[in-house]
BAPA-875750 format. One line per field, with one value per residue (C-alpha): x, y, z; residue number from 1. Coordinates in Angstrom, 3 decimals, m for minus. Layout:
N
X	[X	...]
Y	[Y	...]
Z	[Z	...]
n	[NUM	...]
% end
This chain:
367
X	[59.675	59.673	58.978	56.347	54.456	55.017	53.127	50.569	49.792	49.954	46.957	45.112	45.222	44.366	41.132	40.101	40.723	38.390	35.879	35.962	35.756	32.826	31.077	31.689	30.402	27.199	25.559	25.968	25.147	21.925	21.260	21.927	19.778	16.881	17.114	16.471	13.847	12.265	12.498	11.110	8.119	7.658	7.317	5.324	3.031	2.677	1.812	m0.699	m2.393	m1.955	m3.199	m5.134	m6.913	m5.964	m6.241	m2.631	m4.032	m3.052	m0.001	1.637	0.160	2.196	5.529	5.367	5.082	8.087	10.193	9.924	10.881	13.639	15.517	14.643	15.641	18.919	19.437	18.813	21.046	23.877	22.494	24.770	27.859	27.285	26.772	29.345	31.741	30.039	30.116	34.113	34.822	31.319	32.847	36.328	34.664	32.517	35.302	37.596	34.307	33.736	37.282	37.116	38.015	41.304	41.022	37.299	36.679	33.943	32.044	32.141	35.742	37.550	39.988	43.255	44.283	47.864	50.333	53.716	53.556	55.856	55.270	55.646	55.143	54.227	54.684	54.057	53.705	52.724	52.948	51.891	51.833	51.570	53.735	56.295	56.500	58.474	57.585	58.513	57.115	58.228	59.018	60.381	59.321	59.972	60.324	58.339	60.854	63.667	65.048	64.978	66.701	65.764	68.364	69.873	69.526	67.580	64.400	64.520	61.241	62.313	59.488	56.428	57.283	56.857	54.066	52.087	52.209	50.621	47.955	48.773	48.808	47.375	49.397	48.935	49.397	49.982	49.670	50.781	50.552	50.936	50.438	49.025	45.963	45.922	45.989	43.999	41.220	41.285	40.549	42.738	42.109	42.733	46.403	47.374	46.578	49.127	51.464	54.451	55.311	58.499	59.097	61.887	59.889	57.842	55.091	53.905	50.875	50.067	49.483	52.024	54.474	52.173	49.470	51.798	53.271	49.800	48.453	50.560	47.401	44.065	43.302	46.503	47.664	49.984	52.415	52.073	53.391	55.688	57.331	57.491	59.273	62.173	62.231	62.481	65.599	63.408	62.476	65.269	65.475	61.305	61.870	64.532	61.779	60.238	56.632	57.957	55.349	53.102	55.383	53.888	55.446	54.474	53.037	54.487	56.783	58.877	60.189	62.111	64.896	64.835	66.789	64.076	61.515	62.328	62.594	59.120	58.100	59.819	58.003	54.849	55.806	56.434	53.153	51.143	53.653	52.414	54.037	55.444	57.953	58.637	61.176	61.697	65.220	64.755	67.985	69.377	68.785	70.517	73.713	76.245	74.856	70.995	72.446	73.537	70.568	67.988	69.545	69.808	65.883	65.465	67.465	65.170	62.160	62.380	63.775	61.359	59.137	58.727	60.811	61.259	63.938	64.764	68.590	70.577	73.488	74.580	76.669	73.400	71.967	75.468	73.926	69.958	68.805	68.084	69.381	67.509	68.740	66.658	67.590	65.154	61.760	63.178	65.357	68.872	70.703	69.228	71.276	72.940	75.897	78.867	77.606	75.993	80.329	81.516	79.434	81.119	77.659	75.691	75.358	79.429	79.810	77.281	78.925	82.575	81.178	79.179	82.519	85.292	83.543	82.484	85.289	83.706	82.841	80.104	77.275	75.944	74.072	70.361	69.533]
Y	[66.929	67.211	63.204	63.736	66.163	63.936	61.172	63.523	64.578	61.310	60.029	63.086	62.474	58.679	60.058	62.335	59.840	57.643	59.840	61.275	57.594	56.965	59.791	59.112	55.313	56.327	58.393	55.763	52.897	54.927	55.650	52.247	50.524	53.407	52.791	48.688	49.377	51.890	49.094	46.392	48.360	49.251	46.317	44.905	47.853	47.318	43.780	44.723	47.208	44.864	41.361	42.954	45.475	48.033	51.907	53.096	56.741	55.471	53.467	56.992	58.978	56.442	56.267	60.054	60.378	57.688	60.090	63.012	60.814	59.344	62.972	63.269	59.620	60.249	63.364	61.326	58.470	61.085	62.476	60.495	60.843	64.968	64.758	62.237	65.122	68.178	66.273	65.970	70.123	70.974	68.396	69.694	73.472	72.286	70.112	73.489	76.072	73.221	73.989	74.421	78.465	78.368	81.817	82.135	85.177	84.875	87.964	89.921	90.159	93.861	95.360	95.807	99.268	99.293	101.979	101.056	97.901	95.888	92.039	89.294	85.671	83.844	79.905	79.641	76.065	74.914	71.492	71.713	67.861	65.892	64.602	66.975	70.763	73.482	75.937	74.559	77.287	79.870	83.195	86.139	90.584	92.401	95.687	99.221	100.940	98.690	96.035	92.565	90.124	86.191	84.082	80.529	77.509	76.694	74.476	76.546	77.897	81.654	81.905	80.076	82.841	85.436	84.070	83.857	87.689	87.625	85.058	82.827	79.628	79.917	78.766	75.241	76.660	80.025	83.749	86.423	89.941	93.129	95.966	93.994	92.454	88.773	88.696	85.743	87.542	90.700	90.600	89.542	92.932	95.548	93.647	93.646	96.757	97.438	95.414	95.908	93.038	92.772	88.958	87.027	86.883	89.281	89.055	91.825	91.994	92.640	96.234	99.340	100.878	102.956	100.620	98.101	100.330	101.866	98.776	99.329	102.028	101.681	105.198	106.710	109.467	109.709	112.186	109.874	106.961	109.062	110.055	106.150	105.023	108.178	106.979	103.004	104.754	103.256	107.373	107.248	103.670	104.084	107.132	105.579	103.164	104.425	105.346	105.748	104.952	103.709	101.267	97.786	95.531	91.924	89.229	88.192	91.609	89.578	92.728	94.054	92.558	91.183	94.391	96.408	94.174	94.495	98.200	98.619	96.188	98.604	101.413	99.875	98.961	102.796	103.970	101.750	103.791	100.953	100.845	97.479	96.035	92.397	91.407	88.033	87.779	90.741	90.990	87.456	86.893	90.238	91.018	93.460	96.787	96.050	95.225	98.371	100.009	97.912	97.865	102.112	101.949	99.694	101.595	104.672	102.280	100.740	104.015	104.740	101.241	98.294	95.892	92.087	90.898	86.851	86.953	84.230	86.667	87.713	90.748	92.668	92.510	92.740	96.363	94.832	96.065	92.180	88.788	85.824	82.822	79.907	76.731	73.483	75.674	77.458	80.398	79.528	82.752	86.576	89.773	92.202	91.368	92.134	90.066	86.955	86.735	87.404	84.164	81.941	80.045	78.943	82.741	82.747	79.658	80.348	83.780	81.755	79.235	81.524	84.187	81.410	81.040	84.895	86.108	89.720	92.242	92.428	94.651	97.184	96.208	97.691	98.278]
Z	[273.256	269.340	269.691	272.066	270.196	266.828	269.002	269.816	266.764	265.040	267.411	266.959	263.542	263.780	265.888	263.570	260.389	262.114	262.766	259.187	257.542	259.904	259.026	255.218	255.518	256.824	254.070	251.587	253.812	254.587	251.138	249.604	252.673	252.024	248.184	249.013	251.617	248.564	245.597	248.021	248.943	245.638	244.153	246.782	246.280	242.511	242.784	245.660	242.786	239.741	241.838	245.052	243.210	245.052	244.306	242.116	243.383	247.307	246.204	244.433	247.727	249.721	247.839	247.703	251.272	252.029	249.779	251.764	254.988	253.201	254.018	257.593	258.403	256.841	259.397	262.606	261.301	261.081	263.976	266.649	264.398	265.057	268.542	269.511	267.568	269.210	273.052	272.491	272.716	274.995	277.115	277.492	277.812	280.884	282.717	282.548	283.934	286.451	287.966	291.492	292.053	294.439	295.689	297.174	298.895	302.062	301.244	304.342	305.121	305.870	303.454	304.941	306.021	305.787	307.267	308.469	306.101	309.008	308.003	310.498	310.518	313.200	313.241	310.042	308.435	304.806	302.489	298.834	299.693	302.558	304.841	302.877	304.615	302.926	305.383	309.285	311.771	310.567	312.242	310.719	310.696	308.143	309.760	308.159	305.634	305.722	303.543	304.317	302.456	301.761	300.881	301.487	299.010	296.123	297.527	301.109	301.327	300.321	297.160	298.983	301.955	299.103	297.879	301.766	301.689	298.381	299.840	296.485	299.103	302.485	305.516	307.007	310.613	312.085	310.214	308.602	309.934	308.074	310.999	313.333	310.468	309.636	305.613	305.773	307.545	305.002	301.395	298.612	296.526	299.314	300.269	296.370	295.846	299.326	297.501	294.066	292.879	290.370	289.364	288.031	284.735	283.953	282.405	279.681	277.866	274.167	273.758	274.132	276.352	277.944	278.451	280.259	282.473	283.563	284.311	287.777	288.405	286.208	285.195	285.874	282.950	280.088	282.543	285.527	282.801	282.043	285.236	286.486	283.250	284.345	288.037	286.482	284.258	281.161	279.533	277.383	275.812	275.069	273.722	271.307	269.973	266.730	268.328	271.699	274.679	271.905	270.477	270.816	273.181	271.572	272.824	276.649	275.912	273.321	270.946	274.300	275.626	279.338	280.675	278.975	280.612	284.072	284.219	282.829	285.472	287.956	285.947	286.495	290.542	290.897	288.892	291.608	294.843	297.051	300.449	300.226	297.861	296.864	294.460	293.288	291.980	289.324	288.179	288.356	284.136	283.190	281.611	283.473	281.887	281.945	285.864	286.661	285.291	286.943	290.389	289.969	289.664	292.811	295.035	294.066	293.875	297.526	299.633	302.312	301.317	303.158	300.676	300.779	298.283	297.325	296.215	295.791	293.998	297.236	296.355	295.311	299.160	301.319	302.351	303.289	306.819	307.702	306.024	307.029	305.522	305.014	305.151	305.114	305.913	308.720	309.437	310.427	310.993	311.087	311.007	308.994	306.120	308.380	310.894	309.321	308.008	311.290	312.600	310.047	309.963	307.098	305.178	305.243	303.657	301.187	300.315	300.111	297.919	295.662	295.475	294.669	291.299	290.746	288.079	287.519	289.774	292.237	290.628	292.980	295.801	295.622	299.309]
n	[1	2	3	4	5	6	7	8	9	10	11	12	13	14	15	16	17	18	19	20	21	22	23	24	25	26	27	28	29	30	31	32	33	34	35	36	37	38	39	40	41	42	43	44	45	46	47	48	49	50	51	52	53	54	55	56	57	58	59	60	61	62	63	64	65	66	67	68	69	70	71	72	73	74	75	76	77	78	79	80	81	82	83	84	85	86	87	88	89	90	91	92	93	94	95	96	97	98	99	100	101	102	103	104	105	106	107	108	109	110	111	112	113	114	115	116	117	118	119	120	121	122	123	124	125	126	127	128	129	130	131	132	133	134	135	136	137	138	139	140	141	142	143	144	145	146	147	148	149	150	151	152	153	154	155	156	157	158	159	160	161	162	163	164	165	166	167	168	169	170	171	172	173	174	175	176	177	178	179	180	181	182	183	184	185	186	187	188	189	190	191	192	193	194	195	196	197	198	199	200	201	202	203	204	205	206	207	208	209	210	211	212	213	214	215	216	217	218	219	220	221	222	223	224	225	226	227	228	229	230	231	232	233	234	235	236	237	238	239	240	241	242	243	244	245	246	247	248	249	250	251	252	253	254	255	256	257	258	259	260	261	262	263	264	265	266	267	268	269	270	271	272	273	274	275	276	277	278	279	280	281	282	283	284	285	286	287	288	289	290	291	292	293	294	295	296	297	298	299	300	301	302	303	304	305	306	307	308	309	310	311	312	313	314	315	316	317	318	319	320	321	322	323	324	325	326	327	328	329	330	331	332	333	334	335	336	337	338	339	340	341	342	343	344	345	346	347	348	349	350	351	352	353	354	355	356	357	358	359	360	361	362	363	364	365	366	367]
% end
């Protein structure tokens, strides 16, 4: 990469040498070819006054008035050297605003009322290229209040089913339901707003404590904050920073450490009490302790919530109300922990395999 970016640089810098010795060549070649053009018609001139006769008052009227174009002319000659430079960045700035908009809503769809929050796909299908599905119709519920577990190997289709219920890609074939409503027919705001979302990496923006966290709920006050960073077990270790919920986070949240990270992600999933969880493997970057606390905050966090969780540490979802274990865009097995290892199917074999290289204990589970 460090080669790369030397070989980047290096013709960035050849590009802008070029245009910086083309730019300095012109003003003298203008001036040298005006201060010619101004000797030759001078001396034509005076030999038109001293042989033709002709008036010297013209002949200083008419060298005066070639002096004050001399300036101009030297402008426009530069003129294409400007723009050529200008065109470059206006250019680039009107190829990025002409960027097709991906997520287009029609204008006169509903906003989703949601109550339950049961999720269900029905013969689902999607490609991010062709010829190449990830998703093979698919059919899964995620019932109201329960847990429901995604796991199986890397590459099975477990994220892009995440992100279907978040409407970032839109399904191929078939739909997906939350209380009976096809997402696809609603609008994107009213199901995020339905909708906590904790990520593998979270994202956190420059500003404070506070300010991150209540981003989970525009408008929502200092004791609401408050409350949500105790329920995300994440009071005490802001309250051990030096300004507390006003310390500054940094830029992308890089003065915390990941542990601290998460639970103000969880702080700001509780601050937005939305009745449907998803958690994208949002402890699987953690050391042991950070573990512990995290998972303490997600049991608390999805009790009562309609919760879909991507795990591929298995231990952390043995007690899930549903495992569905994906394998090649479809669902192989469905059922509960106890079950899926009675089977000896694909779930035990990824448990054995995962376990005979596991040399510390299990962390507990969080549903």
């Amino acid at each position: 990469m460090a080669e790369r970016q030397g070989a980047a640089i290096a013709s960035f810098e050849r590009a802008a040498n070029k245009l910086s010795m083309v730019g300095a060549r012109s003003s003298p070649l203008t001036e040298t070819l005006g201060g010619i053009a101004i000797a030759i018609i001078v001396v034509y001139g005076g030999l038109r006054v001293i042989d033709g006769g002709q008036a010297p008052g013209s002949f200083f009227a008419f060298i005066t008035a070639l002096m004050l174009a001399f300036e101009p002319a030297k402008r426009v000659a530069r003129l294409h050297i400007d723009l050529t430079s200008a065109l470059i960045g206006v250019g680039m700035l009107y190829s990025f605003l002409d960027e097709p908009t991906d997520e287009v809503e029609r204008g006169n769809d509903p906003d989703l009322e949601v109550g339950e929050g049961r999720i269900e796909f029905h013969d689902v299908s999607f490609a991010y290229r062709q010829g190449e599905p990830v998703l093979r119709s698919l059919d899964f519920v995620a019932e109201p209040g329960k847990t429901t577990a995604l796991v199986g190997r890397s590459g099975g289709g477990k994220t892009t089913a995440m992100n279907m219920i978040l409407r970032f890609y839109e399904p191929s074939t078939g739909s997906v339901l939350i209380d009976g409503q096809d997402i696809g027919k609603a609008t994107r705001a009213s199901l995020r707003r339905q909708i906590a979302y904790v990520s593998q990496e979270t994202f956190l923006f420059k500003g404070s404590v506070a300010d991150n966290i209540g981003m989970g709920r525009p408008g929502a006050s200092r004791e609401d904050i408050v409350e949500a960073a105790k329920a995300a077990h994440a009071h005490d270790f802001i309250l051990g920073f030096e300004r507390g919920y006003d310390s500054p986070c940094g830029e992308h949240g890089m003065q915390l450490s990941g542990g601290q990270r998460q639970r103000i992600a969880i702080a700001r999933a509780f601050l937005r009490n939305a009745p449907i969880i998803l958690l994208d493997e949002a402890t699987s970057a953690l050391d042991s302790e950070s573990e512990r606390a995290v998972q303490d905050a997600l049991k608390t966090l999805c009790a009562g919530r309609t919760t879909v969780v991507i795990a591929h540490r298995l231990s952390t979802i043995v007690n899930a109300d549903k495992i569905c274990v994906f394998e090649g865009g479809r669902i192989r097995e469905t059922g509960r922990h106890e079950e899926l290892m009675a089977r000896r199917g694909v779930y035990f074999h990824l448990h054995q395999t995962q376990f005979e290289h596991e040399l510390v204990a299990a962390p507990e589970p969080i549903a």
